[in-house]
PADO-454903 format. One record per residue (C-alpha): residue in one letter; y, z, x. Coordinates in pm, 1 decimal. Each point is the difference from the previous one (the first is absolute). Layout:
BEGIN
+-------+----------+----------+----------+
: marvo :        Y :        Z :        X :
+-------+----------+----------+----------+
:     A :        Y :        Z :        X :
...
+-------+----------+----------+----------+
This chain:
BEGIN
+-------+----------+----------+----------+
: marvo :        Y :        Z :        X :
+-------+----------+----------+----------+
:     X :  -7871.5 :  -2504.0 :  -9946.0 :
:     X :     32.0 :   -144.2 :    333.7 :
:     X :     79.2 :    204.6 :    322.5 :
:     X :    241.7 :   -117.9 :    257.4 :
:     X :     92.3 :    116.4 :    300.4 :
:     X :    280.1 :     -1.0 :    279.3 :
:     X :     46.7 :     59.3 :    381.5 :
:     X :    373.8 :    -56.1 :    -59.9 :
:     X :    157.6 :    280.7 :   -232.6 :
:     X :    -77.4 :    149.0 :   -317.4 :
:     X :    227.7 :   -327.9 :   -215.0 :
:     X :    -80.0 :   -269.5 :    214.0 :
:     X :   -256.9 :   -222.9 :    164.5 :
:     X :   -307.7 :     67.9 :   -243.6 :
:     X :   -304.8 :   -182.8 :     39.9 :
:     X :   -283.3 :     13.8 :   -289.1 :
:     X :   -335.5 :    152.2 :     93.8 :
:     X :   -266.4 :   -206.5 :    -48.8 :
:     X :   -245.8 :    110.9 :   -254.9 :
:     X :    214.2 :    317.5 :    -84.5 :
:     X :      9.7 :     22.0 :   -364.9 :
:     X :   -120.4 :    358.7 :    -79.4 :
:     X :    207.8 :    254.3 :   -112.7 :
:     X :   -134.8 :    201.6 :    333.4 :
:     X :     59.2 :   -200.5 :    303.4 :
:     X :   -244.7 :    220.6 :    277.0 :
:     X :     -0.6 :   -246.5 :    285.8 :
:     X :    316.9 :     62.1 :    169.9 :
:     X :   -166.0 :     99.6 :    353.0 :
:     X :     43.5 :    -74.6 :    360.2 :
:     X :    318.8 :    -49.2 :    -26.9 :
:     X :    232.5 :    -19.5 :    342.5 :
:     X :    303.6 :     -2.8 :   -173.0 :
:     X :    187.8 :    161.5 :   -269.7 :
:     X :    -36.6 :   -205.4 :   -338.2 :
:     X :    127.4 :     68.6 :   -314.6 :
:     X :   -185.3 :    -83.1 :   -323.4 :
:     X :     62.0 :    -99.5 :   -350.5 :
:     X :   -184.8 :   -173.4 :   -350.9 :
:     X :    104.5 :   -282.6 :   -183.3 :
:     X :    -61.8 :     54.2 :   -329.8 :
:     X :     32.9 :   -249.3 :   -280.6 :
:     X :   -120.8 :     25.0 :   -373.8 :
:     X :   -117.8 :   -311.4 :   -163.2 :
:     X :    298.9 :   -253.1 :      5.3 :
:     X :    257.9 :    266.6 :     72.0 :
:     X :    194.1 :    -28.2 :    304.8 :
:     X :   -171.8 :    188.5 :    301.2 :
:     X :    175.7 :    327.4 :    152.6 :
:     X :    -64.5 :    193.5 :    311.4 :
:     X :    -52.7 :    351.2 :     49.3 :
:     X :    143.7 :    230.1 :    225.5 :
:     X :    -91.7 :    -56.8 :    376.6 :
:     X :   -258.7 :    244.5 :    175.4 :
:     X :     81.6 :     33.1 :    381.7 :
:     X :   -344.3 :     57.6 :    221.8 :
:     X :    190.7 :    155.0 :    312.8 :
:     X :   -249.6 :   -111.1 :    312.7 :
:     X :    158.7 :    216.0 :    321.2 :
:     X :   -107.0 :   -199.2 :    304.8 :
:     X :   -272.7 :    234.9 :    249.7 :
:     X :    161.5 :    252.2 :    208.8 :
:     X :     73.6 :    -70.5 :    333.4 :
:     X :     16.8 :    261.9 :    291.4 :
:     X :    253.8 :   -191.0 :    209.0 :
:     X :     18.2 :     79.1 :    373.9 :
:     X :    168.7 :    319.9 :    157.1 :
:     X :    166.9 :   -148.7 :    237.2 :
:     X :   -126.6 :     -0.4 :    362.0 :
:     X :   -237.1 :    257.7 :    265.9 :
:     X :    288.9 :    174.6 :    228.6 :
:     X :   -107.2 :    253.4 :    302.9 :
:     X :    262.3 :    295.0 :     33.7 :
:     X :    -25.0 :    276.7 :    266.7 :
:     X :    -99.9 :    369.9 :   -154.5 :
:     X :    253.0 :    241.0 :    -65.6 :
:     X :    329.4 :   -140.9 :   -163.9 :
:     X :    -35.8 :   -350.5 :   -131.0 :
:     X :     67.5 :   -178.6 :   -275.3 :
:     X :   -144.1 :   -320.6 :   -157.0 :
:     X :    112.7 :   -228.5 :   -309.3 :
:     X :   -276.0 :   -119.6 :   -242.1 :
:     X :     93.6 :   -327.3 :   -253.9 :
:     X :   -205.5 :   -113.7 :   -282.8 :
:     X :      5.7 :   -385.3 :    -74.0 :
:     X :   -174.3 :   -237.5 :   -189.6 :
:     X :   -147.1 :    246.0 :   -199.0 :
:     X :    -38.3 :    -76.9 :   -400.1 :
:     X :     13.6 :    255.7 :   -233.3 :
:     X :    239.6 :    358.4 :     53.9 :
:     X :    -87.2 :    238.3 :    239.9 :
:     X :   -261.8 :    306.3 :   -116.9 :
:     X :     54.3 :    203.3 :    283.2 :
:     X :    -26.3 :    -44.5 :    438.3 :
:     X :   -326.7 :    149.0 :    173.3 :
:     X :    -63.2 :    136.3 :    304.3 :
:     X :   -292.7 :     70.2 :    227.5 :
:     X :   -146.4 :     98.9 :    310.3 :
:     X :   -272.5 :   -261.2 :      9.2 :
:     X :     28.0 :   -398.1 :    -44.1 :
:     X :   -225.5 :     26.7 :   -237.8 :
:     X :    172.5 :    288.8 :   -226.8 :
:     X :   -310.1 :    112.9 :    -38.1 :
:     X :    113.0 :    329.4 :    103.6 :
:     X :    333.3 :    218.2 :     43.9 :
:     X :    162.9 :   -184.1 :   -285.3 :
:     X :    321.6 :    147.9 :    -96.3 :
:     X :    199.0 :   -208.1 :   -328.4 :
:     X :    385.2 :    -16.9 :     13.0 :
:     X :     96.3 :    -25.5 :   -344.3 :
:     X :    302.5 :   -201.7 :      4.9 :
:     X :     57.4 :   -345.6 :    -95.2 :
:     X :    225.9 :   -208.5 :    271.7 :
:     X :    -71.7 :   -266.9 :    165.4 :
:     X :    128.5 :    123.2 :    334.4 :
:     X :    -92.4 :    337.7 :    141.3 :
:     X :    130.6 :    145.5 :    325.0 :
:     X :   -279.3 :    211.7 :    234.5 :
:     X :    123.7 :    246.9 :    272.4 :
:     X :   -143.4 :    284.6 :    241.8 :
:     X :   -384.1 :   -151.0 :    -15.2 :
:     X :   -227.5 :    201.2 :    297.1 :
:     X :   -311.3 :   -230.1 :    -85.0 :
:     X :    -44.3 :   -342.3 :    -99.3 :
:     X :     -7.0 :    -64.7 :   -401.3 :
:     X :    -67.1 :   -300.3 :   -242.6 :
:     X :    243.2 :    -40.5 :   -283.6 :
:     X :    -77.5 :   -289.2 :   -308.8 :
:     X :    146.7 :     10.9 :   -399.6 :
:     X :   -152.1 :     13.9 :   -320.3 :
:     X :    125.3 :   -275.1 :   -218.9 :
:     X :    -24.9 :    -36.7 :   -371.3 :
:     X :     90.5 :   -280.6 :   -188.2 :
:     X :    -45.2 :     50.8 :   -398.3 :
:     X :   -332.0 :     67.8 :   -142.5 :
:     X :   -150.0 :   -186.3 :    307.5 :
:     X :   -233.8 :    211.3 :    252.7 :
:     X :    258.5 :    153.4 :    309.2 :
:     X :    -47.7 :   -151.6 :    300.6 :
:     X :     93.6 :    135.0 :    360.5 :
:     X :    194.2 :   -177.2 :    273.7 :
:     X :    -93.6 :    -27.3 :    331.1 :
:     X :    -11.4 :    235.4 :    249.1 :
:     X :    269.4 :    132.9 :    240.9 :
:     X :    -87.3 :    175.1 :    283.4 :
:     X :    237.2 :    195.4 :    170.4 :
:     X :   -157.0 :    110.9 :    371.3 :
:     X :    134.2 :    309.7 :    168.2 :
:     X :     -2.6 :    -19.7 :    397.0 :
:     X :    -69.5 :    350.2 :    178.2 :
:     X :    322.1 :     50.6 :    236.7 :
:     X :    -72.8 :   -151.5 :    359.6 :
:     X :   -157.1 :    217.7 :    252.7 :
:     X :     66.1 :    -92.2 :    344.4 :
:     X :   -298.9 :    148.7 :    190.2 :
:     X :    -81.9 :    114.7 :    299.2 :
:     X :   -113.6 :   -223.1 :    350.8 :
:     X :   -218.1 :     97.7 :    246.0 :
:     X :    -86.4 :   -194.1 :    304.6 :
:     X :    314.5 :     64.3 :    243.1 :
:     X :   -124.6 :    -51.7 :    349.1 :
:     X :    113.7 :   -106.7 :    366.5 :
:     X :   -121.3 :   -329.8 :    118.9 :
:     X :     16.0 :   -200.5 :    335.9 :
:     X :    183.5 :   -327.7 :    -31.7 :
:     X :   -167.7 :   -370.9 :    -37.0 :
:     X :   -381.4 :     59.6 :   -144.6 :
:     X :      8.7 :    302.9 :   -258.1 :
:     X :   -107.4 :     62.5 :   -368.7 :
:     X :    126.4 :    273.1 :   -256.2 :
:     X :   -167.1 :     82.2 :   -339.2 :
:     X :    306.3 :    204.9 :   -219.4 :
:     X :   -110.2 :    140.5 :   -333.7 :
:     X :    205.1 :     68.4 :   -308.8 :
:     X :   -134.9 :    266.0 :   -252.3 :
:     X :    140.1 :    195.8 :   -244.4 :
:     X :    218.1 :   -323.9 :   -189.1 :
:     X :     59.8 :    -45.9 :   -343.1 :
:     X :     65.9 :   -406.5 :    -53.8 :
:     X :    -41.0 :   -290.4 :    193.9 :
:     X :     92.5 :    -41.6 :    370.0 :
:     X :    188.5 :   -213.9 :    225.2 :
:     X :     10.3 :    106.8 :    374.3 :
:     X :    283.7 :    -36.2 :    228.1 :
:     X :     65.2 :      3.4 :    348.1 :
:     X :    336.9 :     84.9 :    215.6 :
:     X :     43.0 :    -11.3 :    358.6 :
:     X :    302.4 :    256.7 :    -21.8 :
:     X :    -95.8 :    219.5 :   -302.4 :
:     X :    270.8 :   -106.6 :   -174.3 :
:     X :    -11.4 :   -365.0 :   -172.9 :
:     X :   -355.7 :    -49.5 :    -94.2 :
:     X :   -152.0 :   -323.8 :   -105.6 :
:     X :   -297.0 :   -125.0 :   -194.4 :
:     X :   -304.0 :    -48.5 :    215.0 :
:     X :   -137.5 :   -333.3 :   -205.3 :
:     X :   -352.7 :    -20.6 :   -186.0 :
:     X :    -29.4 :    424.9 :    -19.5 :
:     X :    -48.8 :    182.3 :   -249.0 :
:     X :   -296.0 :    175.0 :     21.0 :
:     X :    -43.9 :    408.4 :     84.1 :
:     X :    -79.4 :    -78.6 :    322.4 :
:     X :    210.3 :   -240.2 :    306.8 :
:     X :   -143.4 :   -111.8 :    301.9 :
:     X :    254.9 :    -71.7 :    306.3 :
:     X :   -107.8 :   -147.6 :    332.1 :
:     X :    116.5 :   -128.9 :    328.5 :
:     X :    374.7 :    169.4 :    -10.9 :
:     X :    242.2 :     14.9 :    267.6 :
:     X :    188.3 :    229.7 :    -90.3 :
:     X :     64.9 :    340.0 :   -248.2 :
:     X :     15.9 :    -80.4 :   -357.4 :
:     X :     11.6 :    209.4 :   -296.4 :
:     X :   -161.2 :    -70.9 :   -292.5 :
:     X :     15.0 :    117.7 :   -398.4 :
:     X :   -133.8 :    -85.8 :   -339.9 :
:     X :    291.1 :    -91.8 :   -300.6 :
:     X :   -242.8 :     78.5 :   -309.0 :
:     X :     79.1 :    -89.8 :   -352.9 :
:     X :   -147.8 :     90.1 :   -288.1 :
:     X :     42.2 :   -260.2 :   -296.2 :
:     X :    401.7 :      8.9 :    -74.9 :
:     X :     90.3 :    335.9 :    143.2 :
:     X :    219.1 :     61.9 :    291.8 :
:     X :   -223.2 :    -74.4 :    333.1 :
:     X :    -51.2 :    284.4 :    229.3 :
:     X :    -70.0 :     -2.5 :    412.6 :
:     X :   -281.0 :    146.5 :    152.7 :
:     X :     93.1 :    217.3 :    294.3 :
:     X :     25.4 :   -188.4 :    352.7 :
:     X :   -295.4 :    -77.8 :    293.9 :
:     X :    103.3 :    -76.7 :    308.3 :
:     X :   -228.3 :   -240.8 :    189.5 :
:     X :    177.1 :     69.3 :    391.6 :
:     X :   -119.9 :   -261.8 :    247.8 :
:     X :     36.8 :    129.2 :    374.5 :
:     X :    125.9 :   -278.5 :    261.1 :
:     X :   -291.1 :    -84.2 :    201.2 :
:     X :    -35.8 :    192.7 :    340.1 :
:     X :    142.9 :   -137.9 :    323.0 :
:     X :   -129.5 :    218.3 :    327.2 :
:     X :    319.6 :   -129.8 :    156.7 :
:     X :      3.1 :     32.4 :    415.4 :
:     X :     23.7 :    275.2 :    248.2 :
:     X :    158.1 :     13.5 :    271.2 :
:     X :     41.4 :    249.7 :    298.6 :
:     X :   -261.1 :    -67.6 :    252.4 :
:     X :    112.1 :    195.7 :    329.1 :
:     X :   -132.9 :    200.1 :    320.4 :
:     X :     73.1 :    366.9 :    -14.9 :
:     X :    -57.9 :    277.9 :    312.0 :
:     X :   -224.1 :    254.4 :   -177.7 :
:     X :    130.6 :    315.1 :   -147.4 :
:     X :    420.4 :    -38.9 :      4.9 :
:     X :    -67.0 :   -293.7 :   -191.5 :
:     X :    160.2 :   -169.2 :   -315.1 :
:     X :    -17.1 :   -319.4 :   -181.3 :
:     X :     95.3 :   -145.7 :   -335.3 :
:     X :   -205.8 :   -270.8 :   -207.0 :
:     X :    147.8 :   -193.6 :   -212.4 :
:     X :   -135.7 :   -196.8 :   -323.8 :
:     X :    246.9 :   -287.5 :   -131.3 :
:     X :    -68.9 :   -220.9 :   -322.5 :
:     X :   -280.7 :    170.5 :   -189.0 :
:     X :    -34.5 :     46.7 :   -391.8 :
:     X :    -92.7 :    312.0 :   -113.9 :
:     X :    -57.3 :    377.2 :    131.6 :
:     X :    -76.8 :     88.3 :    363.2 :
:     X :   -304.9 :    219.6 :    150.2 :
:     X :     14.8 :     33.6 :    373.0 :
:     X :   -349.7 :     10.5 :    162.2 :
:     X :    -81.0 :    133.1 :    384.2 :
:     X :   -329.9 :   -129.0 :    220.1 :
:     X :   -126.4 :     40.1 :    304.7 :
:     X :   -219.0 :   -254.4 :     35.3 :
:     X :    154.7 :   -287.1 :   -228.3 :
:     X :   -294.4 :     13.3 :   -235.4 :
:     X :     28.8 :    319.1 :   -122.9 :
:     X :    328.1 :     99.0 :   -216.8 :
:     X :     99.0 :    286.7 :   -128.3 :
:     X :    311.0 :     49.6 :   -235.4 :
:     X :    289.9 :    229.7 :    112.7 :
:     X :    130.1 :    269.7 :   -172.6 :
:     X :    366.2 :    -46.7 :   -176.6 :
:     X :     36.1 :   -354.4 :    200.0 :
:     X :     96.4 :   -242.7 :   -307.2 :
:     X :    369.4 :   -121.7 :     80.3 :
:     X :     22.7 :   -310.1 :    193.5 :
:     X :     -0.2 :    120.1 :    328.1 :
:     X :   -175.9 :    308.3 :    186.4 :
:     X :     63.8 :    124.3 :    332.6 :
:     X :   -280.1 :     95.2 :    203.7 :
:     X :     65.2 :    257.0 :    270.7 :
:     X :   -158.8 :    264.7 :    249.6 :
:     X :   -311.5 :   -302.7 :     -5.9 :
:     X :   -269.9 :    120.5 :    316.2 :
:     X :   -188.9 :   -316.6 :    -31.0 :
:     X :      4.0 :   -327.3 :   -152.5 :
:     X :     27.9 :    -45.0 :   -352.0 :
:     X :      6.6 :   -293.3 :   -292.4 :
:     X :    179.8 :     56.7 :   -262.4 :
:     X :    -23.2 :   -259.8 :   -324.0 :
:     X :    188.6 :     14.9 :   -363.2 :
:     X :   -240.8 :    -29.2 :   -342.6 :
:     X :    296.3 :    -86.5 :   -262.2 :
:     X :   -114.3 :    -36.7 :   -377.7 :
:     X :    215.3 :   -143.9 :   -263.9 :
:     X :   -113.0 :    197.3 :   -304.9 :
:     X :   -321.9 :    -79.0 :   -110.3 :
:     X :    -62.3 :   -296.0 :    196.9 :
:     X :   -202.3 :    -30.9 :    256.6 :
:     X :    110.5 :    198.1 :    358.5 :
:     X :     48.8 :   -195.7 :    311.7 :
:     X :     51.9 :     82.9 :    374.8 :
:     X :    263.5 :    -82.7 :    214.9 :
:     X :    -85.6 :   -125.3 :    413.4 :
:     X :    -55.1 :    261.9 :    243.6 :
:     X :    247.6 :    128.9 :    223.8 :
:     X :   -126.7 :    175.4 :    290.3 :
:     X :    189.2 :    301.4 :    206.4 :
:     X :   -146.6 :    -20.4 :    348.1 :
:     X :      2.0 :    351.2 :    129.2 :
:     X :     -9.0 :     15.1 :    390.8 :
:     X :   -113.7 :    350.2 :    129.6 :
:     X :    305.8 :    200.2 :    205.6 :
:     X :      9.0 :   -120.6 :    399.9 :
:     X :   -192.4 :    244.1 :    265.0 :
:     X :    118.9 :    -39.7 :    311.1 :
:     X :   -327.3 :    139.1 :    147.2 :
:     X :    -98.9 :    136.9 :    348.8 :
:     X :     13.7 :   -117.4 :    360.3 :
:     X :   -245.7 :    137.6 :    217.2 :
:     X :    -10.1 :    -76.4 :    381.4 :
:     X :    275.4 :    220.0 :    200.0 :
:     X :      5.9 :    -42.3 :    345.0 :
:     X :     93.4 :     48.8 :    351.6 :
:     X :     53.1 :   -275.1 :    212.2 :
:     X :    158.2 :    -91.5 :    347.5 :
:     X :    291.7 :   -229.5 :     28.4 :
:     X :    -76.5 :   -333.7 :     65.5 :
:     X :   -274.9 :   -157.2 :   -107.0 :
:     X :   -175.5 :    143.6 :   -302.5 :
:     X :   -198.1 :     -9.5 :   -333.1 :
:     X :    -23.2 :    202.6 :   -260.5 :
:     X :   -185.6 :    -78.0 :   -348.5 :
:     X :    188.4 :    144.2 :   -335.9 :
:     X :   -194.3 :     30.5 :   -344.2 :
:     X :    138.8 :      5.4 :   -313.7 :
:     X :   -215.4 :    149.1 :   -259.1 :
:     X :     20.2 :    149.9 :   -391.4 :
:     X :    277.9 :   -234.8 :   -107.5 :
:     X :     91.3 :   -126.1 :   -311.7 :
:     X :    168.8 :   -335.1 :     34.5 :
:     X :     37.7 :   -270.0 :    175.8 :
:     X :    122.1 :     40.1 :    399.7 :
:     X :    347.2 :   -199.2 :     21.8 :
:     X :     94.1 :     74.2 :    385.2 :
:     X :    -29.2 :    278.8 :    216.3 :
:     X :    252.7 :    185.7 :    151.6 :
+-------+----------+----------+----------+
């Protein structure tokens, strides 16, 4: 006997096996690839003949292959496609799980395609394939994870405020999101653009000159973004006092003058004094001009205007000089004299007034 063997096919290619001359050949191990077997068996001088050919099928390991590639879909009604490739061996069945690990929440989908089509997932699962190739140990692919996004909550922003113009600072807030943000700002509330480098749940804004608006476009992984609700930053102009003007001499009593206040920015308070120190405001006098009447003295009068929440400022004085009513007074010193030469002294006394002639 001597023992051959071939890598080729069970007629062809035969090799003898070195010291293989038993009628049991036993060390046909470690074999990587299917080899077929036979004895050559000759009597004396007689011409040699083979046996029939033993095949020793060797199936190569299993091999998982890959599931094709992680995907992110938004909750609710989605759909994902799974492929299997490079895998060796026929599929056992698909797995999934709830943890990366599937150590836990393991659910087995017996069927045995190598493509496999996922819909309506709420939370985020791992799919992978059992592979079997012969009598070799199964083997399991890799690992696709398919991660659900929660749908896109815009929020809520808190922060809207009134500002003066040039030097200001606003904190706005956005809670309540689902995803992450991207704030924009509009000076019109209607086309917004992205205010660069923010993205956090909180926006500082500083030194405006005017109103804007402001909102948060928040995303959550591939779902449909969603807009926070709208803060309005509103910058007031700075206050101008603007002038006054109506400086004027009135007789006491039947008296009446108007002031007048030209270029100011912002909302008017009338004030009253006596003294010029002292001011006073005066009731219902806000439009632009105020007409002081039935005055018995002097008076100052002075405008604080305020632009919103800037700072107030005063306009110049204009002063109503009130002159009391004329007394003509009374002349004492009624005589009798003789024609001719004579003098008589007349006194003028409780006037009010200056004498212009007499008469």
């Amino acid at each position: 006997i001597q023992w051959q063997s071939s890598t080729t096919s069970a007629t062809s290619g035969f090799t003898n096996i070195s010291g293989a001359t038993s009628a049991a050949y036993s060390n046909a191990s470690a074999l990587t690839a299917t080899t077929y077997f036979r004895a050559k068996v000759k009597s004396g001088v007689c011409d040699s003949t083979y046996s029939n050919a033993v095949t020793v099928t060797v199936n190569p390991a299993s091999v998982g292959g890959t599931v094709g590639r992680d995907t992110t879909v938004c909750t609710g009604s989605n759909s994902a496609l799974l492929t299997l490739s490079g895998k060796v061996g026929s599929v056992v069945k698909w797995q999934s799980s709830t943890s990366s690990d599937f150590s836990t929440g393991v659910t087995d989908l017996f069927d045995t395609v190598t493509t496999r089509t996922v819909t309506d997932l709420s939370t985020t699962t791992y799919y992978r394939v059992q592979v079997k190739n012969g009598v070799t140990p199964a083997a399991y692919s890799t690992v696709a994870t398919i991660t659900v996004s929660q749908p896109s909550q815009g929020g809520t922003v808190s922060g809207s405020t009134t500002v003066c113009t040039g030097t200001n600072r606003t904190k706005l807030t956005l809670s309540g999101y689902e995803g992450l943000i991207q704030w924009q700002s509009s000076a019109d509330n209607i086309q917004f653009n992205n205010v660069i480098n923010a993205s956090d749940d909180s926006l500082i804004v500083a030194n405006l000159g005017q109103t804007m608006y402001y909102r948060a476009l928040v995303q959550s992984g591939v779902c449909a973004g969603a807009y926070s609700d709208t803060a309005t930053v509103t910058v007031s102009p700075a206050t101008v006092s603007g002038a006054a003007s109506g400086d004027t001499t009135v007789c006491a009593s039947a008296n009446s003058s108007v002031i007048t206040l030209n270029g100011y920015v912002g909302s008017i308070q009338w004030q009253v004094s006596s003294d010029s120190s002292n001011f006073s405001a005066i009731s219902g006098a806000t439009n632009a001009t105020y007409t002081a009447s039935g005055l018995t003295a002097t008076r100052y009068y002075r405008a604080r205007v305020k632009s919103g929440v800037c700072d107030s400022l005063f306009s110049n004085t204009v002063t109503i000089t009130v002159d009391p009513a004329s007394v003509g007074g009374s002349i004492a010193g009624s005589s009798t004299v003789c024609t001719g030469t004579n003098s008589t002294v007349l006194v003028l006394s409780g006037r009010t007034g200056n004498v212009i002639g007499w008469q």
